[in-house]
C-alpha positions in Angstrom: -4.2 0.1 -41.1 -2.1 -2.2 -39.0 -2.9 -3.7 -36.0 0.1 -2.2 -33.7 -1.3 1.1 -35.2 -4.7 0.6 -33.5 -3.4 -1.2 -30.1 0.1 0.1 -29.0 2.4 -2.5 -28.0 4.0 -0.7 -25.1 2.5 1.6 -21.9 3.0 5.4 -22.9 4.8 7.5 -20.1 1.5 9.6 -19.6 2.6 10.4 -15.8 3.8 13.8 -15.1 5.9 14.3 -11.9 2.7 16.1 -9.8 1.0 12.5 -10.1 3.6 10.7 -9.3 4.5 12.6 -6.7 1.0 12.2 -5.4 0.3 8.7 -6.4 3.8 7.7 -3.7 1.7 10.1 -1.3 -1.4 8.8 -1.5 1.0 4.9 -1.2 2.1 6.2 2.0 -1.5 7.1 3.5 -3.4 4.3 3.8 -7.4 4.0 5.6 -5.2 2.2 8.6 -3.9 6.2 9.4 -7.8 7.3 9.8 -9.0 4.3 11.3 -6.6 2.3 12.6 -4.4 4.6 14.8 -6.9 4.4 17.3 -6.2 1.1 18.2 -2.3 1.6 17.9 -1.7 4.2 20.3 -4.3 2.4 23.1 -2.1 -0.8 22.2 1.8 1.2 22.5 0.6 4.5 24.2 2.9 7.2 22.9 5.8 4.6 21.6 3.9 4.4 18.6 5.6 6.8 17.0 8.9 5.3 17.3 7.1 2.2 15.8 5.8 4.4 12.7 9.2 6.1 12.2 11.4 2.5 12.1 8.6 0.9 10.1 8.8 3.8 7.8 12.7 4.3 7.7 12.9 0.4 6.8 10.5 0.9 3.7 12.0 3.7 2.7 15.7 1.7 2.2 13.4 -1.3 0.4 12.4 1.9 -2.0 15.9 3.0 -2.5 17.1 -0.3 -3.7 13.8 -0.1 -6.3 14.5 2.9 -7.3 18.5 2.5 -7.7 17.7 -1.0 -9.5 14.8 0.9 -12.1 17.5 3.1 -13.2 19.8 1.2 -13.8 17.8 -0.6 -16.7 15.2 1.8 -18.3 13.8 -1.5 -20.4 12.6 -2.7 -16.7 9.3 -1.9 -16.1 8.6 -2.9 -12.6 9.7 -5.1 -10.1 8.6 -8.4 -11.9 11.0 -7.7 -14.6 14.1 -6.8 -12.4 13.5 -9.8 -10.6 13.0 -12.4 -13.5 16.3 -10.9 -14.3 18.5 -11.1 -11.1 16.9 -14.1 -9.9 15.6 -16.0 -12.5 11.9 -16.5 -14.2 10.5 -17.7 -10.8 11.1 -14.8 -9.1 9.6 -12.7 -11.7 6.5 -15.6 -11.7 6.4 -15.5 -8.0 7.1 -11.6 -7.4 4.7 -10.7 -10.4 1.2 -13.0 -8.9 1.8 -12.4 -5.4 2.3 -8.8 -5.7 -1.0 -9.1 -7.9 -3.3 -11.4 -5.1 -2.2 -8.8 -2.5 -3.2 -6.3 -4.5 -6.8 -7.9 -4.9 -7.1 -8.9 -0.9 -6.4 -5.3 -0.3 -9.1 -3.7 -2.9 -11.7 -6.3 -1.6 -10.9 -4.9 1.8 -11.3 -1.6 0.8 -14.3 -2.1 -1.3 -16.3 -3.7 2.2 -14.7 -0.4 4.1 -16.4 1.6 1.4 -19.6 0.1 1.6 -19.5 0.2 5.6 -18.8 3.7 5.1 -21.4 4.5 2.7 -24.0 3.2 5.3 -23.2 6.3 7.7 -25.4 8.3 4.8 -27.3 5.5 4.1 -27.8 2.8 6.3 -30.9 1.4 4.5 -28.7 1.3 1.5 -27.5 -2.9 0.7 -24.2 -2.9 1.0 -23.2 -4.9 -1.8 -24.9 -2.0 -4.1 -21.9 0.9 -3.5 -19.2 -1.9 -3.6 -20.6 -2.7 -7.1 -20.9 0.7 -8.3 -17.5 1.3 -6.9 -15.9 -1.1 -8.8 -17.6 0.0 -11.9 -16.7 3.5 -11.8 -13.3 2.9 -11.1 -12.8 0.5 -13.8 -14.5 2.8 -16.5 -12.0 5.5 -15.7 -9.1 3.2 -15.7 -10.3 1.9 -19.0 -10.0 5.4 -20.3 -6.1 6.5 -20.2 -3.4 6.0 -17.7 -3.4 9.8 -17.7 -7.1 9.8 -16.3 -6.0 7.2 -13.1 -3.4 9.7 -12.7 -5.7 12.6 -12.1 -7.5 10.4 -9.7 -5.2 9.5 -7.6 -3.8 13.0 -7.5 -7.3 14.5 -6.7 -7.9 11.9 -3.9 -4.4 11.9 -2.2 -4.8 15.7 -2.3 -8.2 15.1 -0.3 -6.1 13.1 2.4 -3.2 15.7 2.7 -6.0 18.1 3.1 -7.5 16.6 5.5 -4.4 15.7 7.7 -2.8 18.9 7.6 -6.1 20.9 8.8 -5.6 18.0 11.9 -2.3 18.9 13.0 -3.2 22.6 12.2 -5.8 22.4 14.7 -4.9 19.9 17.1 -1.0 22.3 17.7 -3.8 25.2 17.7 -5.5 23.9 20.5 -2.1 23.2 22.8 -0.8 26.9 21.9 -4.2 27.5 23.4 -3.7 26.1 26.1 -7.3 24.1 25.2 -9.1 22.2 28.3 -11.6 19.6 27.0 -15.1 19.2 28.7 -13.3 16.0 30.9 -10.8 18.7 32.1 -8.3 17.1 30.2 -5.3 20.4 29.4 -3.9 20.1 26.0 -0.5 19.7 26.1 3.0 17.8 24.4 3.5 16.8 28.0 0.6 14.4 27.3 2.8 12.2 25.5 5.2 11.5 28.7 3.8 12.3 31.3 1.2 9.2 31.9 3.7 6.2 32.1 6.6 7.8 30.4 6.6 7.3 26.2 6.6 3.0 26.7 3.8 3.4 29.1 2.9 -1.2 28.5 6.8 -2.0 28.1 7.9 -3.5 25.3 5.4 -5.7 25.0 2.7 -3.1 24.1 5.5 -1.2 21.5 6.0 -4.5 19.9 2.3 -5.1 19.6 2.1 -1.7 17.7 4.4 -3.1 14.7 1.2 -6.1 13.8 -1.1 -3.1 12.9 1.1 -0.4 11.8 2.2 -2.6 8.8 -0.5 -2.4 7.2 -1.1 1.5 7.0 2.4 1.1 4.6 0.9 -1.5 2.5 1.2 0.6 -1.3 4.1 2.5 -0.5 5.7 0.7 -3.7 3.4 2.2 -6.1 5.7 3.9 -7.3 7.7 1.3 -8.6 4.5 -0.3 -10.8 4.6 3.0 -12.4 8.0 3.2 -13.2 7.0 2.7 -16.9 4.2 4.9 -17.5 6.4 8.0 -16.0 7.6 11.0 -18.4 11.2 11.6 -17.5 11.9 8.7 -14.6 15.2 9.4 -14.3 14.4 12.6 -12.9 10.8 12.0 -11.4 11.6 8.6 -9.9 14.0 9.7 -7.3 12.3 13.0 -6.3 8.9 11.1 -5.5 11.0 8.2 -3.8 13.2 11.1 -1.7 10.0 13.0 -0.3 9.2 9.3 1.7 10.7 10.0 4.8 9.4 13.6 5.1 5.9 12.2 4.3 5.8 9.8 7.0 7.5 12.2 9.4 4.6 15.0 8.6 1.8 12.6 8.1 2.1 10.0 10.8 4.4 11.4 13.1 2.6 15.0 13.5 -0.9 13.8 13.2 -0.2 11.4 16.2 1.8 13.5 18.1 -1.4 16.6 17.4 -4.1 13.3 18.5 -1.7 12.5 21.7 -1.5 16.2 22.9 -5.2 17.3 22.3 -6.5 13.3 24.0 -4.3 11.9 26.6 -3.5 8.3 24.8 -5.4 6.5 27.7 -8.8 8.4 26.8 -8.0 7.4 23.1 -10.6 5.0 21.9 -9.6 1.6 20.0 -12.9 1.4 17.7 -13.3 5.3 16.9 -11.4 7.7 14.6 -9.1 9.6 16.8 -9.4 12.5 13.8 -13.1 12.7 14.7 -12.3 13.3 17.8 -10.3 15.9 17.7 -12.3 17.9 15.6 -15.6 17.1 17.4 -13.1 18.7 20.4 -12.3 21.6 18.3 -16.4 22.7 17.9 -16.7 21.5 14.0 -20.2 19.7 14.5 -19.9 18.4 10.9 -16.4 16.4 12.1 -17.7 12.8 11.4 -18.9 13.6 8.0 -15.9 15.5 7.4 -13.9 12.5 8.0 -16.1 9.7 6.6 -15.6 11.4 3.8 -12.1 11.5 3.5 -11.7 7.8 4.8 -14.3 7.1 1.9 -12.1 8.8 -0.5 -9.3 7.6 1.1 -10.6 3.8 0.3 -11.9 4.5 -2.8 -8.0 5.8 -3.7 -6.4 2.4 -2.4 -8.7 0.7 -5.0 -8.3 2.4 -7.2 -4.3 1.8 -6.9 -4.9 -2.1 -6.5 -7.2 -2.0 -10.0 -4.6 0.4 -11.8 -1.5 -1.6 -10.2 -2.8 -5.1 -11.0 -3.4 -4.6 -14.8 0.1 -3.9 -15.0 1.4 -6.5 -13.2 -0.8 -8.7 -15.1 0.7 -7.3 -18.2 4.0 -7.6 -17.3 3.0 -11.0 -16.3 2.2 -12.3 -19.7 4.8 -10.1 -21.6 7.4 -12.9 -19.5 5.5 -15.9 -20.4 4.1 -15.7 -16.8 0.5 -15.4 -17.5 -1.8 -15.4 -20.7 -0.6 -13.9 -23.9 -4.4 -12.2 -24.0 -3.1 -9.8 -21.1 -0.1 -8.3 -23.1 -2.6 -7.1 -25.6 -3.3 -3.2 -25.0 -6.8 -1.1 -25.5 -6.0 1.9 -28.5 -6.3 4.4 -25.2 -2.7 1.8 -24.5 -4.4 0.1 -21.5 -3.9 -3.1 -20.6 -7.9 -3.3 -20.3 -8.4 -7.3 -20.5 -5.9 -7.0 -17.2 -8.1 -4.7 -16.0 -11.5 -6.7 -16.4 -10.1 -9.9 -15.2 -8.9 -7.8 -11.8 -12.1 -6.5 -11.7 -13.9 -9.6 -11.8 -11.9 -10.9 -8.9 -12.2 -8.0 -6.9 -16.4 -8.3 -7.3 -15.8 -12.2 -6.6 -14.1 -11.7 -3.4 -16.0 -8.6 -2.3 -19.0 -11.2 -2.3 -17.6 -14.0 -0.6 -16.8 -11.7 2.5 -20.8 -11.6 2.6 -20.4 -14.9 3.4 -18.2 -14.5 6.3 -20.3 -13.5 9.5 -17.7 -11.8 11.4 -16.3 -9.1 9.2 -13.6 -8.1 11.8 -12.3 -11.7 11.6 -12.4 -11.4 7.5 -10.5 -7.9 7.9 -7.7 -9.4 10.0 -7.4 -11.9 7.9 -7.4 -10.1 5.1 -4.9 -7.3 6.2 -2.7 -9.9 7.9 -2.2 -11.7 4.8 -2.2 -8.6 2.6 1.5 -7.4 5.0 2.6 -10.6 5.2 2.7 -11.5 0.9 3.5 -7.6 0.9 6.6 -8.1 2.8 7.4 -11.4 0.5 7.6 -8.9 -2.4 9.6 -6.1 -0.7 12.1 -9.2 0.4 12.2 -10.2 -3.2 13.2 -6.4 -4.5 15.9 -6.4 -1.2 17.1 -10.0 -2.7 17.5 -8.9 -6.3 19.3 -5.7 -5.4 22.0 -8.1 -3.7 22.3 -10.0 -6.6 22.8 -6.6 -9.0 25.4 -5.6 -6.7 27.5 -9.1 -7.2 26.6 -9.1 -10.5 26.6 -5.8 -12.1 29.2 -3.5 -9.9 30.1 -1.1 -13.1 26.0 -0.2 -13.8 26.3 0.6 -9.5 29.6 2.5 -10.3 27.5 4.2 -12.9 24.1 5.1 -10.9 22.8 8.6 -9.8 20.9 7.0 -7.5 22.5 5.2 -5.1 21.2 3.1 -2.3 22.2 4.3 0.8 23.5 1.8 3.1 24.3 -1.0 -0.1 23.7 -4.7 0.6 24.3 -4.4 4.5 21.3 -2.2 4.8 19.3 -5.0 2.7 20.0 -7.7 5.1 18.9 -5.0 8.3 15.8 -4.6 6.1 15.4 -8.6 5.9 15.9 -9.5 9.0 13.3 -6.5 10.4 10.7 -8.4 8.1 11.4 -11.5 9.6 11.1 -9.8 12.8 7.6 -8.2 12.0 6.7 -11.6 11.0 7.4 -13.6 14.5 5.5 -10.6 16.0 2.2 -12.0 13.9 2.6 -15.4 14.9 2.4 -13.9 19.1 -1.3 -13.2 18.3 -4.2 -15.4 17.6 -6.1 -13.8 15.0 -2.7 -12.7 13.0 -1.7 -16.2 13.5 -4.7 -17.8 11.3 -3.2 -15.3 8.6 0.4 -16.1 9.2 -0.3 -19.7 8.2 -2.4 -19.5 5.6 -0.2 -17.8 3.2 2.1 -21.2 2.6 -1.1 -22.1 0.5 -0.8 -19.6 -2.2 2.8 -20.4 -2.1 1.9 -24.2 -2.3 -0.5 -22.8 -5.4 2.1 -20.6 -7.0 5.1 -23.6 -7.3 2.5 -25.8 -8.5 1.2 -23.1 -10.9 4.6 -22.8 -12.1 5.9 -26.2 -12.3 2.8 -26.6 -14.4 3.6 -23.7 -16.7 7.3 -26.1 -17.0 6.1 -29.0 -18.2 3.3 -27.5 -20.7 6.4 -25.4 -21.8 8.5 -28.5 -22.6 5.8 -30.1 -24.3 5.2 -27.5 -26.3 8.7 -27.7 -27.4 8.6 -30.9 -27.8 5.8 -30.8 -30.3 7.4 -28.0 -32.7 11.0 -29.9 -32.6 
């Protein structure tokens, strides 16, 4: 029997459109909705909505251009191969690693958030044990079939839409009650003007809502990764990319809007779930399980992206010559499982060295602040390539079903919003420390690739 026999030498399109549709769902819901939107609406009061919605309408043209750029080449992939294409072998080099390290800081984020979670059942538990087992379990599954990580992901997003719709359910329930909470607080939609009108700190507080809200999008370009392991993309592609803005309009939009009228934004506290509030308010006693629950599963599902999406890129990696030859080799099941490991193994490294940090909300900013900043270096990169396919190749535009709305004017908005986003990090301290430790892994990646150069020439060289 021949070897291509046993290990395929291509990913099989094993995603039907309900995963995908789920796994762009479960992109566009990360932990920073549960957790995080406590501190965003104390920090822009009820103008955080507008600052979801622009964030959200900006990401949604970056995924247009992916999705319009995909099509237009059913041989691409992802995004690494696109780019290598348009803008030469160092974007792919450059798009393909950094897209991969962010990936990594992000699951070691979330693999500390599960732990921490995991010690609400049990704290006497050592929290390096379920961030272990975490990782196990979620590499075992991956190692299985692509169709299995599908499943997952659709089983856990489902969990988050779940638990998101019973919020605004309950939290519009209580204002067509007419609900008054034991502070005498009325619920009401006038709760989101009437306390210092919807920009209640001035701009300065709406800006300061952009820094967080960032992150909560980080994963919304999941799709793209699984561009070639998708039955039928030409149809399935642009239906999961088309149901963005309706997503972030029910999911962050409503759910904020239910928090703000049920808890007047001032009584909204920074460090708590506002969705444990609200049902704690509503009389369900079992609220804060409820919800760790879903925030553990919630966690568990961005990991389980970051291993899944990884491996790919690390496949697609060394199919350009852009990493080692060992990660184009696929498992029978037509994994790429060395990809997998190798992920792994960095995730479990870097889950242990944030032991090592005493201050794990420093690590966290850190981590998340990086994570949106080499995030938005890779949605710049798709915008940049996009430009360049519209100079370059104007009869496969002609040609597409899926156009990008807007074109190449609507890139450069999107470019110079990121760039935006990005002077709005360097106004804090702690986002700061972030801000300027990405050049390093820049620095890293030229040097990684001029190495890759030479040994290349040499190489050549040596055969001539």
């Amino acid at each position: 029997m021949s070897d291509s026999a046993v290990h395929p030498d291509h990913l099989k399109r094993s995603l039907s459109n309900r995963h995908l549709q789920l796994i762009a769902i479960g992109g566009a819901i990360g932990t920073g909705l549960f957790m995080g939107s406590g501190k965003t609406i104390s920090l822009a009061g009820p103008s955080i909505l507008l600052v979801y919605l622009i964030i959200g309408s900006m990401l949604f043209f970056v995924m247009r251009a992916m999705g319009e750029l995909l099509l237009s080449n059913l041989q691409y992939k992802s995004f690494i191969d696109f780019s290598t294409d348009l803008l030469g072998p160092w974007a792919g080099f450059f798009c393909g690693w950094t897209y991969w390290f962010s990936w990594v800081i992000t699951a070691v984020a979330d693999v500390i958030a599960i732990a921490a979670y995991t010690q609400y059942w049990f704290p006497e538990l050592a929290p390096w044990i379920p961030a272990v087992l975490c990782v196990l379990l979620l590499l075992s599954l991956n190692l299985v079939t692509v169709k299995l990580f599908g499943e997952m992901e659709f089983w856990f997003a489902l969990i988050k839409i779940v638990a998101i719709c019973a919020l605004i359910v309950t939290g519009l329930g209580l204002v067509a009650w007419g609900f008054k909470s034991p502070s005498g607080n009325v619920a009401s939609l006038a709760n989101l003007w009437n306390d210092g009108g919807m920009f209640p700190h001035g701009l300065t507080g709406f800006f300061a809502g952009f820094q967080i809200a960032v992150f909560a999008f980080v994963g919304i370009e999941l799709v793209g990764t699984t561009a070639a392991e998708t039955a039928d993309p030409r149809r399935n592609l642009p239906k999961a990319i088309n149901s963005i803005p309706v997503r972030i309009m029910v999911f962050y939009v409503l759910a904020l809007v239910a928090i703000m009228a049920v808890t007047p934004w001032r009584q909204v506290v920074p460090g708590k779930s506002p969705f444990v509030e609200l049902f704690v308010l509503a009389g369900i006693p079992a609220a804060a399980s409820l919800i760790n629950f879903v925030v553990l599963t919630s966690a568990t599902s961005s990991a389980n992206s970051g291993i899944f999406s990884t491996s790919r890129m690390l496949f697609g990696l060394a199919q350009e010559n852009h990493a080692p030859k060992a990660f184009a080799r696929l498992s029978k099941a037509a994994v790429p499982s060395r990809g997998l490991l190798f992920s792994c193994l960095c995730l479990l490294g870097g889950a242990m060295l944030i032991y090592l940090i005493p201050n794990l909300v420093t690590a966290f900013t850190l981590i998340t602040t990086l994570s949106a900043v080499l995030f938005m270096f890779v949605w710049s990169l798709i915008l940049s390539a996009y430009i360049v396919y519209r100079r370059r190749r104007p009869e496969l535009h002609a040609a597409s079903a899926f156009k990008m709305p807007g074109g190449v004017a609507m890139c450069y908005v999107c470019l110079v919003f990121f760039a935006f986003v990005l002077v709005l990090l360097w106004q804090q301290v702690d986002t700061r420390q972030a801000l300027l430790a990405s050049p390093v892994w820049f620095a890293l990646l030229a040097a990684g690739y001029f190495w890759k150069g030479r040994r290349g020439a040499q190489l050549q060289a040596e055969s001539a």
